[in-house]
N, C-alpha and C positions, 0 to 999 in steps of 0.2 A: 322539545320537539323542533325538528328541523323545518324550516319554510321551503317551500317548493314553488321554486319560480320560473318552472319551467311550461314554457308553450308548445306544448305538440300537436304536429299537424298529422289530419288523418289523409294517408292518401289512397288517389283515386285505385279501386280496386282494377286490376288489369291482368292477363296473362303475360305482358313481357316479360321479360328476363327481367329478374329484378339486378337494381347497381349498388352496391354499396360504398363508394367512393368517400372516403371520409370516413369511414362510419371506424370507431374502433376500439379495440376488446381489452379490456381495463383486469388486472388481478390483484384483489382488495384482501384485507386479513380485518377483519371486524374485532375490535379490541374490547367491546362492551355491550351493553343491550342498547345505548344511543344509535350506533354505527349503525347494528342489528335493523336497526328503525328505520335509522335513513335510508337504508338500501330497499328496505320497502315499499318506503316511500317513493322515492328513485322508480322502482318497478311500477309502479302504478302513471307515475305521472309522466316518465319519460320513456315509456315503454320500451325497455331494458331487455334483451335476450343472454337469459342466461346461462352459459355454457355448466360451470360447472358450483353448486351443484344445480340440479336442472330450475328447480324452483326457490324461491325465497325463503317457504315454508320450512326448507333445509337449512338455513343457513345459521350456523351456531357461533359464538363467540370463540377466536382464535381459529377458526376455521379459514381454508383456501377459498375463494369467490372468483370465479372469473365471467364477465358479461359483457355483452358488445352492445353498446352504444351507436346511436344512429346520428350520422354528420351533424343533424341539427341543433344535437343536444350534447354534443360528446364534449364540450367544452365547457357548460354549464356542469354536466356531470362531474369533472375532472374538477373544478372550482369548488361544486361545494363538499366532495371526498377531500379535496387537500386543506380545507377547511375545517373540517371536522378532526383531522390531524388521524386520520387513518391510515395506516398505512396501505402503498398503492403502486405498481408499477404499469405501464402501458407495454403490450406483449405485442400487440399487433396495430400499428399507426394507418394505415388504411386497408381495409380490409378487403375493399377491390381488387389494390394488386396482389394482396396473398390469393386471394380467388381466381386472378389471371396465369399467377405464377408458379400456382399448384402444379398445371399439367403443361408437360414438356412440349407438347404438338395440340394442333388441332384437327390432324387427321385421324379421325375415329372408327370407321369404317372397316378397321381388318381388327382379331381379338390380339388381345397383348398381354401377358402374365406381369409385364412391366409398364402398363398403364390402368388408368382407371378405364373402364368397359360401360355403357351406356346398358342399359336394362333388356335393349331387342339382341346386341351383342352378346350378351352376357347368356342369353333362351338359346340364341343358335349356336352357342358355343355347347351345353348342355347335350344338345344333339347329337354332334361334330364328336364329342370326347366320349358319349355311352356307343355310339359308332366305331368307334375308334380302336373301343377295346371292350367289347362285347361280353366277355370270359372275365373284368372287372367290375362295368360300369354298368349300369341300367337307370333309365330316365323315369319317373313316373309324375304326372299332374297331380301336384300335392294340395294346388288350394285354388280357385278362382278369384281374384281379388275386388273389392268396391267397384272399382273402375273396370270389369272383365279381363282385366289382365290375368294370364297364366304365372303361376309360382311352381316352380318346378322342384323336384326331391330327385337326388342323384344317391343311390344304393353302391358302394362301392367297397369291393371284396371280393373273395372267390365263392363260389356257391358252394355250400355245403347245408346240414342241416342241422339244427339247435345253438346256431351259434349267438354270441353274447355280440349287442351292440350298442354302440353309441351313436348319439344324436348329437349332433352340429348345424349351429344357424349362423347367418350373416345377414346384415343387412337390416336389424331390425328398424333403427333409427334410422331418416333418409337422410341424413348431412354425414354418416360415419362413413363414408367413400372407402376407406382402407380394408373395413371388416368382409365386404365381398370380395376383392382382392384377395384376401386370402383365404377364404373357401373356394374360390379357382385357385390358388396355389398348391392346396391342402392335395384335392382331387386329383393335378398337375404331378405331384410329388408321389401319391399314393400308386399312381398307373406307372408312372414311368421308374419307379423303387422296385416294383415288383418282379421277381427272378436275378434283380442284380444287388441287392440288400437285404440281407439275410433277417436283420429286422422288421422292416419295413412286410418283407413277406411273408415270416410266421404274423405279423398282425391282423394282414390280410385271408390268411388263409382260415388263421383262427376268429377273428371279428368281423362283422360289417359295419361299415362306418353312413349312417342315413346325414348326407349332406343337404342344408337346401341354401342356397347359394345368395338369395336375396330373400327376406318373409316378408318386406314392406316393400312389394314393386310397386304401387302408385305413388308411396312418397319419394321413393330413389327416384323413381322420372320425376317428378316434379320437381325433382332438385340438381334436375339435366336441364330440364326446358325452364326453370322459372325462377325459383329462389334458391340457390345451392344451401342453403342453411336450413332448409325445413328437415323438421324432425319426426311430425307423426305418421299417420296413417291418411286417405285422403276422403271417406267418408262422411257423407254430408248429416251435420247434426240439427236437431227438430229445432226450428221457433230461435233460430240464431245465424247469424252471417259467419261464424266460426267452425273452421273445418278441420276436420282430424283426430284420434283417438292416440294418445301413446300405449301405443300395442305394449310396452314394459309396465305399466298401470293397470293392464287389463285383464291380470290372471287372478284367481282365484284362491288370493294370498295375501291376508290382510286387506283386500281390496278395499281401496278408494278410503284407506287413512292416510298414515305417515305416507309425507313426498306425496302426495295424489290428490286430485281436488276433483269436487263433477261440476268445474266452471268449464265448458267446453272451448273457451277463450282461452285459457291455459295450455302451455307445453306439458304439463304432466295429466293431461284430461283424464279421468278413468275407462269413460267409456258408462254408457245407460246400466249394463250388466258385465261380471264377469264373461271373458272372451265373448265380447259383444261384436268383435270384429272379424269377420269373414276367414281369414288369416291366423288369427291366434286361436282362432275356434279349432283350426284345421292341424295345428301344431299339438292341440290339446286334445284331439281326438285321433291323432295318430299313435302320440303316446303312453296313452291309455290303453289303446286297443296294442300296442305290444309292451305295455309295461312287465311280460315275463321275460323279453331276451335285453330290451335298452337298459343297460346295467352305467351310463355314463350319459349327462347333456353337460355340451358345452356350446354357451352362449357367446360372441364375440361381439363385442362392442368397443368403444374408442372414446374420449381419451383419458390418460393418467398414469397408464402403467402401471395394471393391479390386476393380482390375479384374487376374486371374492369367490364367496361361496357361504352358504345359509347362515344368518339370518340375515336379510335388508329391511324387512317391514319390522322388526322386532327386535330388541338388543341380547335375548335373552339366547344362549348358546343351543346350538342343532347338538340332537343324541352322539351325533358321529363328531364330534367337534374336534377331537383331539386328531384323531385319522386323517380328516378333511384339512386340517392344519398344516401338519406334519407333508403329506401329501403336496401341497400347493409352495410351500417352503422349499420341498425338493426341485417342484416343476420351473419355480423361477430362480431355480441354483444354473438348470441346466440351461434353460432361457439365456440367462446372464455369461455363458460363457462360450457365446460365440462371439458377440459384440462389445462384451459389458455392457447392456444396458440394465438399470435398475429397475425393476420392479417391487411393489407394496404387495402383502396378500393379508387376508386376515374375513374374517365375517363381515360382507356389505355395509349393514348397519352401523358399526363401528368405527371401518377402515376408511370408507370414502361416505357414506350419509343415509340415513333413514329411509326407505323408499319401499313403498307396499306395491302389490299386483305384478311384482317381479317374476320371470319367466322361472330363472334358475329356483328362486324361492317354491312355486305352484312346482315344479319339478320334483324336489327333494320330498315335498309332502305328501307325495303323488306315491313316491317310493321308490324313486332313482336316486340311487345315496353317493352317485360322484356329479352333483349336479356343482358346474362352476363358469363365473362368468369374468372372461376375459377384458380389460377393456388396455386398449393397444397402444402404442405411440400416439402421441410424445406427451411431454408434463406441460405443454402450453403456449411453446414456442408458437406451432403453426395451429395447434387444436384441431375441430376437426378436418383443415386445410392442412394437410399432411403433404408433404409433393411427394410426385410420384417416382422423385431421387431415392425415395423411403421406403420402394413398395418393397423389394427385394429384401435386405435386410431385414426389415419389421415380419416380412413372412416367413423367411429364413429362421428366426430367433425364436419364432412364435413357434413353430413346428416342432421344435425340439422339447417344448412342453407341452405340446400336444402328444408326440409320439411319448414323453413319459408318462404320462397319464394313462394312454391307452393300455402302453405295456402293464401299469399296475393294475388296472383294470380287470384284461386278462387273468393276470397272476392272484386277483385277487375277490373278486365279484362272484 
């Protein structure tokens, strides 16, 4: 057993911005059950945020580890991983300036397809673009969030009737900045394709696409105004100082085993009950109440470059497995030849790590058999600090698996 000599200090709770100066994001390969331990250990005593996989509880021998370290420990940290003769690279050396360096401007205030958008930007854009194009777009109030914030649902298609659709989210996690970037892109693409791409408009004509553009607005703001790294949701839980529910923990699928704890101090919290949260209630009761025309969810998340899809809470294969396989193999063929960039696909569980109360998982068992969740740029470099040098391409690439999907959808649903 490894000794832990590390002193952490709690600090004072506060709404500034938080800094992280120093602090920085370590990628570990765990060689045996010792390492396994240490890093546990590690989590506990040196309060460790970790990126990938979300929680420790995930973390298996020979497996990818990436976690950020806080200035005052990141050195002790790094001492006793190269100690233990684990193998270990440092990805990001302070993590301030990749959070400085993310976004090109700090003028915020007009919307940008090629910036990151703040959460009141992001509502009046919603507006602006179902305005815009009336005969595609349509705005509806999808959920009320903890904090009274509006979450907005964009309908986007030409009206007709009995048509087949898909459901699309962003924004579930508050630190994934990329993934609503491109459900404004998607929306951006879809309006402005139509009458001048012949693809793009039988899709429209024939689907509607139910976009909702952010489904975690209290944690996206709070990771505008506060800690750019928070991940959950922001509702306040009973009999503890710890705030937040991972809206991905909190569906009705496997809930609250693999990957999932009910320490509400945790990033992978489950939450009291299945969709306990205002928000995932709202996501779960829309798609139920049209589980006869949503023949396709696709969830966007960030990061690793994997396109998944059912199982994550379970290792055991979905009915459709071969289909779903075969299907995501193609999507990130077409993905890959705008940029080359590589992407992994395969079953959750398997491909990137064990994780119950998953969105796409409560999906497929719901009865949506093209349920798949994306998770986007890059393999680690910036993690979820992607710069907004990135947004373009990564939506660009991302679209082209998206439009295949749809199309097989269509042709096949």
């Amino acid at each position: 057993m490894w000794s832990i000599i590390i002193l952490v200090s709690i600090a004072a709770v506060s709404a500034e911005r938080l800094n992280f100066h120093g602090d920085k994001v370590f990628r570990v390969v765990p060689q045996n059950a010792e390492h396994v331990e240490l890093l546990r250990s590690l989590d506990i005593n040196a309060e460790l945020d970790f990126w990938v996989p979300a929680s420790t509880s995930s973390i298996i021998e020979g497996g990818r580890v990436d976690f950020r370290a806080k200035s005052h420990v990141s050195y002790d940290v790094q001492a006793l991983i190269a100690q233990s003769g684990m193998p270990y690279q440092i990805l990001i050396e302070d993590v301030q300036l990749a959070v400085e360096s993310q976004q090109n401007s700090s003028i915020r205030a007009v919307h940008s397809y090629l910036k990151y958008n703040d959460i009141d930007t992001i509502n009046a854009w919603t507006a602006s673009i179902a305005a815009e194009y009336p005969d595609l777009v349509s705005r509806s109030l999808f959920a009320t969030s903890y904090e009274s914030r509006p979450v907005y649902l964009l309908k986007v298609g030409k009206s007709g009737n009995n048509k087949k659709a898909i459901f699309i989210d962003c924004g579930f996690h508050a630190r994934e900045w990329i993934t609503p970037a491109f459900c404004q892109w998607f929306v951006k693409e879809a309006v402005n394709s139509y009458g001048t791409d012949a693809q793009f408009t039988k899709l429209l004509d024939n689907l509607d696409f139910y976009v909702v553009p952010v489904l975690n607005v209290d944690g996206y703001a709070y990771s505008w105004t506060t800690d750019r790294l928070w991940r959950k949701t922001r509702s306040i839980n009973k009999n503890t100082k710890c705030v937040g529910t991972d809206p991905n923990r909190n569906f009705n699928a496997g809930w609250c085993t693999n990957g999932a704890t009910s320490s509400p101090c945790s990033e992978v919290y489950c939450g009291v009950t299945p969709e306990s949260e205002s928000e995932t209630k709202a996501l779960g009761d829309f798609i139920r109440s049209n589980l006869s025309s949503i023949k396709g969810y696709l969830t966007i998340h960030s990061y690793s470059q994997m396109l998944l899809f059912p199982y994550s809470y379970k290792n055991s294969a979905a009915k459709d497995h071969s289909e779903l396989n075969s299907l995501a193999k193609d999507a990130i063929e077409k993905l890959a030849s705008l940029h080359g960039t590589v992407y992994t696909y395969g079953p959750g569980g398997k491909t990137i790590y064990l994780s119950s109360g998953a969105s796409d998982d409560w999906a497929y068992d719901a009865g949506v058999k093209y349920s798949f969740t994306f998770e986007l740029r890059d393999l680690g470099k910036y993690g979820f600090l992607l710069p907004e040098s990135e947004i373009k391409d990564t939506c660009e690439e991302t679209m082209l698996a998206v439009q295949y999907i749809a199309e097989y959808i269509l042709n096949n649903a």
